[in-house]
PAMIRO-396864 format. One record per residue (C-alpha): residue number from 1; residue in one letter; x, y, z. Coordinates in steps of 0.001 Angstrom, whole numbers. Layout:
PAMIRO-396864
+-----+----+---------+---------+---------+
!   i ! aa !       x !       y !       z !
+-----+----+---------+---------+---------+
! NUM !  A !       X !       Y !       Z !
...
+-----+----+---------+---------+---------+
end
This chain:
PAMIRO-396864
+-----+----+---------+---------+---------+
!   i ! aa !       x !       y !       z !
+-----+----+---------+---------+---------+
!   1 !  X !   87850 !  116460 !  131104 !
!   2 !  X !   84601 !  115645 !  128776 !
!   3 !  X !   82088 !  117875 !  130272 !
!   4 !  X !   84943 !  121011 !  130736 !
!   5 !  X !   84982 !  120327 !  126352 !
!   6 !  X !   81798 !  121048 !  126208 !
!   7 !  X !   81674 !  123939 !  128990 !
!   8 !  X !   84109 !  125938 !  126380 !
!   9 !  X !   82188 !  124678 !  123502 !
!  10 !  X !   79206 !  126410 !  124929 !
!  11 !  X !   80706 !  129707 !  125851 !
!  12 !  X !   82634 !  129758 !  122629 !
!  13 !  X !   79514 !  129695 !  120526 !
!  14 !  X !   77241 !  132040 !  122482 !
!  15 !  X !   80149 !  134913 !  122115 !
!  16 !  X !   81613 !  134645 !  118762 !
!  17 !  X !   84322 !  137053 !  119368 !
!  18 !  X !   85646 !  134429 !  122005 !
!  19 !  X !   88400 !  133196 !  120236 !
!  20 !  X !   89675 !  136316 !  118641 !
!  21 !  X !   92413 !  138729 !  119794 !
!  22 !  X !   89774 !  141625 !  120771 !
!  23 !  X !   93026 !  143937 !  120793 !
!  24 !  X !   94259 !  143373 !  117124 !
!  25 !  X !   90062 !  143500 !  116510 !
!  26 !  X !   89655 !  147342 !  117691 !
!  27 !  X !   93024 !  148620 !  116875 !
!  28 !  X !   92019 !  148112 !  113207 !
!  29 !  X !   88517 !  149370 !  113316 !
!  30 !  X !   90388 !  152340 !  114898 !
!  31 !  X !   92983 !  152690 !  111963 !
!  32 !  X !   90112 !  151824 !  109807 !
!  33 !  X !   87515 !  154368 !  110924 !
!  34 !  X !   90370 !  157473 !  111175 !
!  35 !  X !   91401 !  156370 !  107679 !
!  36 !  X !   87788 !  156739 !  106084 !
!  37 !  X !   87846 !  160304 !  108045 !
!  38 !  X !   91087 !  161040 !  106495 !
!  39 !  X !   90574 !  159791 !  102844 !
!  40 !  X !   86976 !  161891 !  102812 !
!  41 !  X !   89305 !  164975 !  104147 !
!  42 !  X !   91759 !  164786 !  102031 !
!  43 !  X !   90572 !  163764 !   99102 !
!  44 !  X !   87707 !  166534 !   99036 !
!  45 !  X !   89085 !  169167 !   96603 !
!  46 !  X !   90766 !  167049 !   94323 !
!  47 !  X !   87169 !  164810 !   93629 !
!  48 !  X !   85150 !  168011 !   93388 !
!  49 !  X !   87760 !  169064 !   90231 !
!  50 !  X !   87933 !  166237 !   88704 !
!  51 !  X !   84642 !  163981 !   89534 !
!  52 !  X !   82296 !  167124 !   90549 !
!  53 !  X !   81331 !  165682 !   93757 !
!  54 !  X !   82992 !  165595 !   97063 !
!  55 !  X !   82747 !  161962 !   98293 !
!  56 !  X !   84005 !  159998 !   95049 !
!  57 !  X !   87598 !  158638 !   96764 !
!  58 !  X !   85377 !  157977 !  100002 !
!  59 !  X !   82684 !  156211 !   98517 !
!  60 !  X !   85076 !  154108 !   95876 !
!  61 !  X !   87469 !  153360 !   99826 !
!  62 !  X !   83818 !  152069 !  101325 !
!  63 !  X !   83223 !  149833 !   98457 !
!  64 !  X !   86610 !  148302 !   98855 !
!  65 !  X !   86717 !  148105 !  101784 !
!  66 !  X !   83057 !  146206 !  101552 !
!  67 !  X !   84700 !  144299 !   99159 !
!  68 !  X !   87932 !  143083 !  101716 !
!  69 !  X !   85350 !  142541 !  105061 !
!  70 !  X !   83279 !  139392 !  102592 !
!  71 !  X !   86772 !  138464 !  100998 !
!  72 !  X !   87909 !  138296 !  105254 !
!  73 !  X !   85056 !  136407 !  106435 !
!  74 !  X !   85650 !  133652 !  103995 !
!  75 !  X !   89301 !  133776 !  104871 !
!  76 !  X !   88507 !  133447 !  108305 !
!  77 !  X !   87040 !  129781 !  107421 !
!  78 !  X !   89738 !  128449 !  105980 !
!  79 !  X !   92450 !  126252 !  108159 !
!  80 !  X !   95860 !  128402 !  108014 !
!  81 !  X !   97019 !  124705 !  106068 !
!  82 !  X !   95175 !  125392 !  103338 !
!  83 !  X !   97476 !  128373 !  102578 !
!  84 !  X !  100688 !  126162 !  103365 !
!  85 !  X !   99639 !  123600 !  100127 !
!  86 !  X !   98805 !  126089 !   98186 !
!  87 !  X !  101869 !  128963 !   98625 !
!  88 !  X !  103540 !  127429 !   95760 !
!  89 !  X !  100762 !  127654 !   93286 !
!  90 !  X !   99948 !  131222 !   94560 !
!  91 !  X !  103481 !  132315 !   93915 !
!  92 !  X !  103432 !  130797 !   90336 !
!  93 !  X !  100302 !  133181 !   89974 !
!  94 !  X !  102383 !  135699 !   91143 !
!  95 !  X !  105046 !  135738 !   88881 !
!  96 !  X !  102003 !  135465 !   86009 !
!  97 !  X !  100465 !  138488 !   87280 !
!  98 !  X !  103990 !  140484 !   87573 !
!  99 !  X !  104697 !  140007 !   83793 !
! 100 !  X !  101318 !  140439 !   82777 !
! 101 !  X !  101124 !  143821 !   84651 !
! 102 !  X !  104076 !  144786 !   82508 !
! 103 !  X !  102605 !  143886 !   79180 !
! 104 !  X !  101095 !  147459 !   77818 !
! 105 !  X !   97470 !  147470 !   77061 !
! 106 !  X !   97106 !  145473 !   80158 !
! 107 !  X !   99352 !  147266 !   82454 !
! 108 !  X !   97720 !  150859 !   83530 !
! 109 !  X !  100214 !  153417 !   83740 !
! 110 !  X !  100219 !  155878 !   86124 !
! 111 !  X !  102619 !  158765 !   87035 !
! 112 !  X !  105230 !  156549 !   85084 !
! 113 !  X !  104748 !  153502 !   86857 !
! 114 !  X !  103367 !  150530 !   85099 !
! 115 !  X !  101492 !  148995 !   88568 !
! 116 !  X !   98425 !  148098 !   87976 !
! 117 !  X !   96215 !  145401 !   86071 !
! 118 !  X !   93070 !  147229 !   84660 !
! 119 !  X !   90025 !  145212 !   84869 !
! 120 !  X !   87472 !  147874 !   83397 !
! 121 !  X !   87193 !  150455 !   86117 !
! 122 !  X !   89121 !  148736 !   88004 !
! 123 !  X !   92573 !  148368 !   89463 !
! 124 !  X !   94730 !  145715 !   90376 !
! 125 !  X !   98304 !  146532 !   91799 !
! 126 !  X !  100126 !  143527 !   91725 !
! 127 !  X !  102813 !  144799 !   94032 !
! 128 !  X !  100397 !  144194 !   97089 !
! 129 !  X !   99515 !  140594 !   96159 !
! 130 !  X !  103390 !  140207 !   95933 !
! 131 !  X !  103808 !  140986 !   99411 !
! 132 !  X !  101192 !  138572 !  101223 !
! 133 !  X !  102397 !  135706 !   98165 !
! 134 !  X !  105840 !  136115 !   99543 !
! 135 !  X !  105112 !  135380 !  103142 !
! 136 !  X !  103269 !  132455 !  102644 !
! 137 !  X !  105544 !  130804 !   99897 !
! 138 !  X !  108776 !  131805 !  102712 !
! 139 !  X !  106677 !  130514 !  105479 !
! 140 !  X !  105794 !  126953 !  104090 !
! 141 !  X !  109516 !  126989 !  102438 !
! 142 !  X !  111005 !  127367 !  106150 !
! 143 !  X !  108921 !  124558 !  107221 !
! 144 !  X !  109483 !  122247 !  104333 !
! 145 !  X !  113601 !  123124 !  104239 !
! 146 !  X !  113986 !  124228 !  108092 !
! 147 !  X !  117426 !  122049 !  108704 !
! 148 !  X !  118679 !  122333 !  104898 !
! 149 !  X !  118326 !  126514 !  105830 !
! 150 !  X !  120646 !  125998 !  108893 !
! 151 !  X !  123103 !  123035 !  107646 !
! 152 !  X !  124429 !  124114 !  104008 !
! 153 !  X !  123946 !  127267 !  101796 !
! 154 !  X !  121962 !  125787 !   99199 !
! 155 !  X !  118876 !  126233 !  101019 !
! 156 !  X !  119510 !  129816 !  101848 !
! 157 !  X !  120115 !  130329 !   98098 !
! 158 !  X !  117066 !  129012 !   97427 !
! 159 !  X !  114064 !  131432 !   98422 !
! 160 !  X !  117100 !  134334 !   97083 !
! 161 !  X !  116791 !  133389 !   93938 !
! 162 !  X !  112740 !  133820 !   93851 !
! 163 !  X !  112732 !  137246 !   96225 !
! 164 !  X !  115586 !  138359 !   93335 !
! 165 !  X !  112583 !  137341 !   90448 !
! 166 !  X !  110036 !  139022 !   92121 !
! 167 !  X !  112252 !  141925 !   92577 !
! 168 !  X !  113299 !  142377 !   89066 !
! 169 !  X !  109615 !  142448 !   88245 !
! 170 !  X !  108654 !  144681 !   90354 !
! 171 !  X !  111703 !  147044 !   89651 !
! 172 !  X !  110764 !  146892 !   85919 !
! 173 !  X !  107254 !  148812 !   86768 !
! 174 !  X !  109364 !  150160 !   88633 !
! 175 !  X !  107983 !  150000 !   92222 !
! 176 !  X !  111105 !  150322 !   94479 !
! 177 !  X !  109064 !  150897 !   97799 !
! 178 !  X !  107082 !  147248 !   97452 !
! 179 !  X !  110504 !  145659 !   96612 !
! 180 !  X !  112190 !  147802 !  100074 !
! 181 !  X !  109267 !  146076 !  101764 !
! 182 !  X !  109490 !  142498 !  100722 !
! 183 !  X !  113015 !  142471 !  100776 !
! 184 !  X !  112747 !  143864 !  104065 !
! 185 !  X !  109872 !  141482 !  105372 !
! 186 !  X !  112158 !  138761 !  104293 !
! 187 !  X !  114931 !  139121 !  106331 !
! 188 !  X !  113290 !  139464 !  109237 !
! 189 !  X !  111839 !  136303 !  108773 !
! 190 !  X !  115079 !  134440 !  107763 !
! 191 !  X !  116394 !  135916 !  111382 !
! 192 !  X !  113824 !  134460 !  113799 !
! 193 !  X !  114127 !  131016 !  112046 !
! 194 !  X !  118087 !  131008 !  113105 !
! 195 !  X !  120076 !  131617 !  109613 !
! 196 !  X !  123427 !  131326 !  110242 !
! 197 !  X !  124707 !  135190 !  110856 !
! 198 !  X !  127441 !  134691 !  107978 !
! 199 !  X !  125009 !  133834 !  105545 !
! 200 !  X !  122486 !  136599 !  106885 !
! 201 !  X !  125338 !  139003 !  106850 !
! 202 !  X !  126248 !  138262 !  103011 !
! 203 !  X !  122366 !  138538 !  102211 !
! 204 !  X !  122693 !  141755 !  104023 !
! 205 !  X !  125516 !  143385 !  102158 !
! 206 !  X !  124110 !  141930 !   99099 !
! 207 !  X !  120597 !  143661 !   99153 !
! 208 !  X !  122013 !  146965 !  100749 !
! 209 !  X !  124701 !  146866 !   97498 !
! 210 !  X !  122059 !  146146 !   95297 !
! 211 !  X !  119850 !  149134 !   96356 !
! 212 !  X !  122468 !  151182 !   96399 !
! 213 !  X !  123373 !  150694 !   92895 !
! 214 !  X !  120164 !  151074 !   91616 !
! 215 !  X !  119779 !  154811 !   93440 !
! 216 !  X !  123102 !  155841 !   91896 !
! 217 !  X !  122288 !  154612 !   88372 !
! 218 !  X !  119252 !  156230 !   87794 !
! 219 !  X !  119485 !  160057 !   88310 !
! 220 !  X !  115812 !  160633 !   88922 !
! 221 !  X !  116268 !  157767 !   92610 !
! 222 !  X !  119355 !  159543 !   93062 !
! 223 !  X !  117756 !  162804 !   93069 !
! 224 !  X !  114760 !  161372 !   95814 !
! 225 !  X !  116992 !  159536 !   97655 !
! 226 !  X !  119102 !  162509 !   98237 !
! 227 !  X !  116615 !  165551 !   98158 !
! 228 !  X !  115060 !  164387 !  101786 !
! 229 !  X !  118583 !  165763 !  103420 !
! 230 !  X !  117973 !  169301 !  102631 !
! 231 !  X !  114798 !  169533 !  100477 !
! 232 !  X !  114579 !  172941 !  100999 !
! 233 !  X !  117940 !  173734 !   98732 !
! 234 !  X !  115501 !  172332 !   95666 !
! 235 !  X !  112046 !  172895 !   97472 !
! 236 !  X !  110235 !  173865 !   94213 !
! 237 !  X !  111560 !  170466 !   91879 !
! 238 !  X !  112769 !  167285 !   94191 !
! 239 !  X !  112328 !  168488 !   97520 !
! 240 !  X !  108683 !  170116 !   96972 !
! 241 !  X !  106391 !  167103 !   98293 !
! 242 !  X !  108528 !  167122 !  101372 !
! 243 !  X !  108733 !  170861 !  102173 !
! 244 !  X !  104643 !  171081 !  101441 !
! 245 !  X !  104656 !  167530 !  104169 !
! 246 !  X !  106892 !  169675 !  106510 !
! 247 !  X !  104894 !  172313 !  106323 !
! 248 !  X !  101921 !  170503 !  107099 !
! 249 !  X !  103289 !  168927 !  110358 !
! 250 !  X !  104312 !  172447 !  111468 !
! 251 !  X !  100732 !  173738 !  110883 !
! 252 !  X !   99263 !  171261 !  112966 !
! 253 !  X !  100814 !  171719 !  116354 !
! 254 !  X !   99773 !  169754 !  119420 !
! 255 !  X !   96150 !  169917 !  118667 !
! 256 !  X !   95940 !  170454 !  114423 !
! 257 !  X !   94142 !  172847 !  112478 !
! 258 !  X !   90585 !  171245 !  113006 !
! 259 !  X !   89258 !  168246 !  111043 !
! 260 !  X !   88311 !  169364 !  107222 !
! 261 !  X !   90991 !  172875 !  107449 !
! 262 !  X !   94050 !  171422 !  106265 !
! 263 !  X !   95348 !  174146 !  103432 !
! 264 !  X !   98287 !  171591 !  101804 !
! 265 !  X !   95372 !  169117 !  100431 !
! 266 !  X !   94502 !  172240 !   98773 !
! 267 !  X !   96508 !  170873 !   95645 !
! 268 !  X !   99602 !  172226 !   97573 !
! 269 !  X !  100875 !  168365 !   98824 !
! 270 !  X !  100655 !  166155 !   96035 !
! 271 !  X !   99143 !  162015 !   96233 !
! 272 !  X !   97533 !  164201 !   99870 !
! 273 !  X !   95046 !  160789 !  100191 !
! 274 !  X !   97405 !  158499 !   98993 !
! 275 !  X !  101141 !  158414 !   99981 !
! 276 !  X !  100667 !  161597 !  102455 !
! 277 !  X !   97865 !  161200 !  103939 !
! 278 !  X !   99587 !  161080 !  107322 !
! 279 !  X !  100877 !  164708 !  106830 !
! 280 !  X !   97303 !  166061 !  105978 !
! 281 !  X !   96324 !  163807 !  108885 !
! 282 !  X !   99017 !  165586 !  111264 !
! 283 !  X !   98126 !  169081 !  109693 !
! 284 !  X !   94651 !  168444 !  111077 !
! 285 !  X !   94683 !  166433 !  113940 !
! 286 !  X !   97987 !  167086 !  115275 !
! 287 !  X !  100354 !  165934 !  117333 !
! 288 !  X !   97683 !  164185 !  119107 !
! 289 !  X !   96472 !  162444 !  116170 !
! 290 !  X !   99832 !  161322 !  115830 !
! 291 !  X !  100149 !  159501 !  118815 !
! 292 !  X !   97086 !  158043 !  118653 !
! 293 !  X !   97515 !  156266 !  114533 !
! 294 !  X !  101264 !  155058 !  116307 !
! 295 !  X !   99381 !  153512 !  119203 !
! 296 !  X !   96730 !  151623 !  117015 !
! 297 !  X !   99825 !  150791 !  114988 !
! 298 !  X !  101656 !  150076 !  117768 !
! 299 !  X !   99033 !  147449 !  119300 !
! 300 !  X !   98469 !  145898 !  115992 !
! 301 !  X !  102161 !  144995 !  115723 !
! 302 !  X !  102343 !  143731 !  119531 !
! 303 !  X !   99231 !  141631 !  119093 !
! 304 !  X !  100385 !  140155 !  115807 !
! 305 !  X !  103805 !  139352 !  117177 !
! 306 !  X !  102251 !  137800 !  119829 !
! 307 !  X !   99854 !  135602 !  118095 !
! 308 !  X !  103084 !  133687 !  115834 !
! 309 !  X !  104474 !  133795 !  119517 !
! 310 !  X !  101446 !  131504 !  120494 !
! 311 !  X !  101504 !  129046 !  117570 !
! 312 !  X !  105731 !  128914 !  117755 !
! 313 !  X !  104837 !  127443 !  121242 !
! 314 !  X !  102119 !  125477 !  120160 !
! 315 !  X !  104170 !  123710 !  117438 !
! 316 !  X !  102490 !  125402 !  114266 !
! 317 !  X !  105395 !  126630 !  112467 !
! 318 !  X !  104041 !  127717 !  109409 !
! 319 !  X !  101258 !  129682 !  111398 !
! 320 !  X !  103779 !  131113 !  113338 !
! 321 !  X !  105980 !  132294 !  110497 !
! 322 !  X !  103156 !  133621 !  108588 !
! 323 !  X !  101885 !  135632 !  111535 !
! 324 !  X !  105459 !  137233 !  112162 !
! 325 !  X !  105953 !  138114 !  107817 !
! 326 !  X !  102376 !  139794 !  107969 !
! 327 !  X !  103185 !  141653 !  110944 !
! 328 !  X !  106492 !  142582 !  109951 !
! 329 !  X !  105285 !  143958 !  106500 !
! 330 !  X !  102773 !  145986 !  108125 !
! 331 !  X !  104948 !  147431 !  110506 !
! 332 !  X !  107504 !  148028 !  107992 !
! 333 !  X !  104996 !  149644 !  105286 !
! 334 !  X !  103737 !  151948 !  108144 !
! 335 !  X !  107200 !  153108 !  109390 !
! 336 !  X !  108603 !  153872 !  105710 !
! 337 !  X !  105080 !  155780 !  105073 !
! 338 !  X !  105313 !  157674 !  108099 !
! 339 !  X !  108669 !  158600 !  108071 !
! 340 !  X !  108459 !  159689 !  104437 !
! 341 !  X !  105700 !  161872 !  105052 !
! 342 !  X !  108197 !  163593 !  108521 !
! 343 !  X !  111306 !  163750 !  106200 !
! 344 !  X !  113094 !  160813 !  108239 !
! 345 !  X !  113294 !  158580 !  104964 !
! 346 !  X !  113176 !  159058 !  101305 !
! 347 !  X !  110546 !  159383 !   99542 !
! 348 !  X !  109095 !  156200 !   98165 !
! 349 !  X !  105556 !  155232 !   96292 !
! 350 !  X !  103941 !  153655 !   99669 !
! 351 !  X !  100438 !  153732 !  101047 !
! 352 !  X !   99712 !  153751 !  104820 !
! 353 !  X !   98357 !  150210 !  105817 !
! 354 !  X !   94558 !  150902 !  106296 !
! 355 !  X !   94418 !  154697 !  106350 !
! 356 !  X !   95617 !  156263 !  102481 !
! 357 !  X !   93040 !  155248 !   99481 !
! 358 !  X !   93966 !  152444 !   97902 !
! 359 !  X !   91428 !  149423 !   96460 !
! 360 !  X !   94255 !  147022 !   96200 !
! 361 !  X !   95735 !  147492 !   99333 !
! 362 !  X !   92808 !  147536 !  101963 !
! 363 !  X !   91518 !  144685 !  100050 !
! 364 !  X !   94913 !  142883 !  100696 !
! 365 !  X !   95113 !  144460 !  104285 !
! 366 !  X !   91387 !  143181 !  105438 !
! 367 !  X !   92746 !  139704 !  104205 !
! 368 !  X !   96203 !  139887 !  105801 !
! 369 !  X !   94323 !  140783 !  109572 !
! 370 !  X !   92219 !  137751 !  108508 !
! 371 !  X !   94826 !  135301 !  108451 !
! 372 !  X !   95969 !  136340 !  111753 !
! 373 !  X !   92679 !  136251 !  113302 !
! 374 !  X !   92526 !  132690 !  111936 !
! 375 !  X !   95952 !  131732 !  113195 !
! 376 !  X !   94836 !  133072 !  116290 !
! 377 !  X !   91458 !  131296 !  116434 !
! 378 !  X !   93627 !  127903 !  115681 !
! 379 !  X !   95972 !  128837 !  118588 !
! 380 !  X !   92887 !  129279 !  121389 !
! 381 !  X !   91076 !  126143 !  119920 !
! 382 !  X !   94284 !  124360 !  119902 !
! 383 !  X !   94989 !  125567 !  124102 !
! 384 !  X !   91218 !  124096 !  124620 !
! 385 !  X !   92079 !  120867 !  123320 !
! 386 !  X !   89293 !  121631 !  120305 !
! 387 !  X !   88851 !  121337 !  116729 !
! 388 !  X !   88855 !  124578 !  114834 !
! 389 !  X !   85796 !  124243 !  112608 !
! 390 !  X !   86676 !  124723 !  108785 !
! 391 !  X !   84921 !  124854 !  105645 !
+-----+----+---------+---------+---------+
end
């Protein structure tokens, strides 16, 4: 069994891409690559008015994104444990960052939302550091409490109590759409590690009342929550980002309007490279364009599901926990963005994992399809009978 060791050893180290899921590799170059196309597209007019140059959102997307690949490649060195002994102390962080981003001075407020930490030039939004903090604290807390969860409600009650903290926080910028998405992301992770359905059914009717009473008691949820029924009743006040969304899905057929022609990013579609870029994208590209962002999408979410898959078998619990929260938010995040933008869902404040402009979140995204690569790099050196190497 020696010499087969060092047969893998040797094949492992001449290809370098050996021990990573090629599939989740070039579904995100592809979402990656169409969402540079898209942000330089969309983004056009709006930089020329106010930055007198075309390029500024693309170029300022590049640098980010720059700035996510080195943050990745470190990630990629570091043993998925790491993250387990230290998703406490990141969530503590957390919670620092989510008041401080409140604080005004140090808060940036934007279109009434107080999301962001301003660092000079730049922008921190909190919300997406939530998100990946979240998975990891849940993840090591369903290792650590794994028969307390199952056996007595006091360890269900638990992890509540912080997703309600980080939820008021986050509902006092307010940012309902990140708090949809964690909420959301942490269900589905309480499910696959067997909750008892009573106490998953309380959680349930819990959250659901809880949303539902904060879209009836403020007027202006109420009036988003509602408008996406019939937004054409009110199509110049609460329905107007969704009619000009609508209208640029019918404009772009089966085929679209041609790359660079879409008339809504003409100022017509508001946030058109942030929140909606997938309507400028399906004004342009079409139907076809479509298909193709929910196939990348849809191999991302296969491959990631199928990675936890591999380390739940393997024994690596927290690995495998982790690897099903990513994937889960990013699926999640995608859907609510994309049906948004096709009038399925409300509208909500939420970028498009890897395609709308946004420094904080495809910094946060490069890192999230890091851990999984690592996860999945432990899980094939793991099957060889090999050491991972580590910093």
């Amino acid at each position: 069994m020696r010499p087969l060791k060092h047969h893998h050893r040797a094949n492992t180290s001449n290809k370098p891409l050996a021990l990573y899921d090629k599939w989740l590799i070039v579904a995100v170059l592809g979402l990656v690559i169409i969402g540079l196309m898209m942000v330089a597209s969309s983004s056009v007019m709006v930089s020329t008015k106010y930055y007198h140059q075309p390029f500024h959102f693309l170029i300022r997307q590049a640098c980010y994104l720059s700035v996510g690949i080195v943050i990745s490649i470190a990630i990629l060195r570091v043993d998925s444990s790491v993250w387990e002994k230290c998703s406490v102390p990141l969530l503590l962080v957390c919670f620092g960052l989510l008041l401080l981003v409140l604080i005004p001075g140090i808060g940036r407020m934007v279109n009434g939302s107080r999301r962001w930490l301003s660092l000079g030039p730049i922008g921190i939004q909190v919300s997406e550091l939530a998100k990946m903090t979240m998975v990891l604290y849940l993840s090591g807390y369903l290792v650590r409490q794994h028969e307390s969860m199952s056996q007595n409600i006091l360890g269900f009650v638990k992890p509540m109590i912080v997703l309600g903290i980080v939820a008021f926080l986050l509902l006092l910028e307010p940012d309902f759409g990140a708090t949809v998405v964690i909420a959301g992301t942490v269900m589905a992770m309480l499910f696959l590690t067997g909750v008892k359905l009573r106490y998953y059914a309380v959680l349930l009717a819990t959250l659901s009342g809880g949303f539902a009473f904060l879209a009836v008691s403020s007027p202006y949820r109420m009036a988003r929550l509602t408008a996406f029924l019939n937004p054409w009743a009110d199509q110049y006040k609460s329905g107007y980002q969704l009619t000009q969304s609508l209208i640029a899905f019918g404009r772009g057929g089966w085929s679209g309007v041609g790359l660079g022609d879409s008339v809504q990013k003409l100022f017509y579609l508001p946030e058109a490279h942030t929140d909606f870029l997938f309507a400028v994208l399906a004004e342009e590209l079409g139907l076809i364009g479509i298909l193709l962002v929910l196939l990348l999408y849809s191999i991302l979410v296969w491959r990631g599901l199928t990675i936890g898959f591999n380390a739940y078998r393997q024994g690596r619990l927290f690995a495998a926990y982790t690897a099903y929260g990513l994937t889960f938010w990013l699926g999640l995040q995608a859907a609510i963005n994309m049906g948004v933008n096709s009038g399925l869902l409300p509208t909500k404040g939420l970028t498009l994992p890897f395609l709308s402009y946004g420094g904080a979140s495809i910094v946060v995204n490069c890192m999230m399809i890091a851990l999984l690569l690592r996860i999945d790099y432990e899980n094939r050196w793991q099957f060889l009978g090999l050491r991972p190497s580590t910093y």
